[in-house]
C-alpha positions in Angstrom: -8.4 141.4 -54.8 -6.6 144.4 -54.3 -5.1 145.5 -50.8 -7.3 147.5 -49.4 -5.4 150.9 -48.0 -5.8 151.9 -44.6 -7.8 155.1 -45.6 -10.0 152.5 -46.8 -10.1 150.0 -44.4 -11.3 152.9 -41.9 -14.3 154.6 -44.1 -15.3 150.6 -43.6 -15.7 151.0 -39.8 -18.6 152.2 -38.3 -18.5 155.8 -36.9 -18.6 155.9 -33.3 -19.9 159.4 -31.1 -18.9 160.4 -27.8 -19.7 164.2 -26.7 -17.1 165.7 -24.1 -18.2 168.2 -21.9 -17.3 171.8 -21.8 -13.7 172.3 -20.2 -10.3 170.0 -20.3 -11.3 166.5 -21.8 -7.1 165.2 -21.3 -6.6 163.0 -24.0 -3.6 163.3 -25.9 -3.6 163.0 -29.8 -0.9 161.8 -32.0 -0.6 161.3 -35.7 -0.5 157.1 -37.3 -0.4 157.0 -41.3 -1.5 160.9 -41.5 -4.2 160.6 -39.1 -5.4 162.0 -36.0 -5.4 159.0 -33.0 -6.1 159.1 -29.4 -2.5 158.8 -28.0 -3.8 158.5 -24.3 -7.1 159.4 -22.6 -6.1 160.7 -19.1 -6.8 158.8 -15.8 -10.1 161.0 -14.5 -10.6 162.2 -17.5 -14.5 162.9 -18.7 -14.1 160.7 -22.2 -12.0 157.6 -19.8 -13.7 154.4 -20.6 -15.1 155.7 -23.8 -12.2 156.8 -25.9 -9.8 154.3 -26.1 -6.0 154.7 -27.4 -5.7 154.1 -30.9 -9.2 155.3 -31.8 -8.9 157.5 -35.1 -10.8 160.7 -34.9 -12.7 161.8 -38.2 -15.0 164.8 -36.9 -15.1 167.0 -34.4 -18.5 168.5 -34.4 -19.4 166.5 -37.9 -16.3 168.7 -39.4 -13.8 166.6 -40.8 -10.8 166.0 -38.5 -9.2 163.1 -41.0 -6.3 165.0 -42.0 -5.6 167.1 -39.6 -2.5 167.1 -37.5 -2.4 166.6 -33.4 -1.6 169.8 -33.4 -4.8 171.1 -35.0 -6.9 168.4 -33.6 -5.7 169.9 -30.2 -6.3 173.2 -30.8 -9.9 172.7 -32.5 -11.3 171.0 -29.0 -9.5 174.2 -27.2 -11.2 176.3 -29.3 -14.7 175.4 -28.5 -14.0 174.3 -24.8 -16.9 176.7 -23.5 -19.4 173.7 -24.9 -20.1 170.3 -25.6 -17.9 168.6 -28.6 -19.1 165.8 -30.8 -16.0 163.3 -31.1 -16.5 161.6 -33.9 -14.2 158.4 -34.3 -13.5 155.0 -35.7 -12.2 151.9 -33.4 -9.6 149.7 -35.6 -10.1 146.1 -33.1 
């Protein structure tokens, strides 16, 4: 059997939710094979303990997130700080 690629492999994983409150969540994102990943999830932060490094992020608010850079990824949770964010993501173990 083929390889499977890692695009693949992920859409395999199940889709985990965690919903950050309105205001600063501090996690950092960073880019791995083209995709958004949690770099580092502050110490204090809201999301510590349920947002691990490593975790890819697909959706933010069930839009897709998959291909977006950090950059973007960043700037879409500024964006809608006022209010709760859905934070879609898949765990790799």
């Amino acid at each position: 059997p083929k390889e499977l690629t890692y695009t693949q492999q992920l859409q395999k994983l199940p889709k985990q939710h965690v919903f950050a409150p309105p205001g600063k969540i501090g996690v950092a994102i960073d880019v791995y094979n083209g995709q958004p990943v949690v770099h580092k999830v502050r110490k204090n932060s809201p999301l510590e303990n349920m947002l691990r490094p490593n975790d890819v992020i697909v959706a933010i608010d069930d839009e897709d997130a998959s291909c977006l850079s950090a950059a973007d990824v960043t700037s879409l949770m500024v964006k809608r700080m006022d209010r709760v964010r859905k934070i879609t993501f898949v765990r790799r173990e």
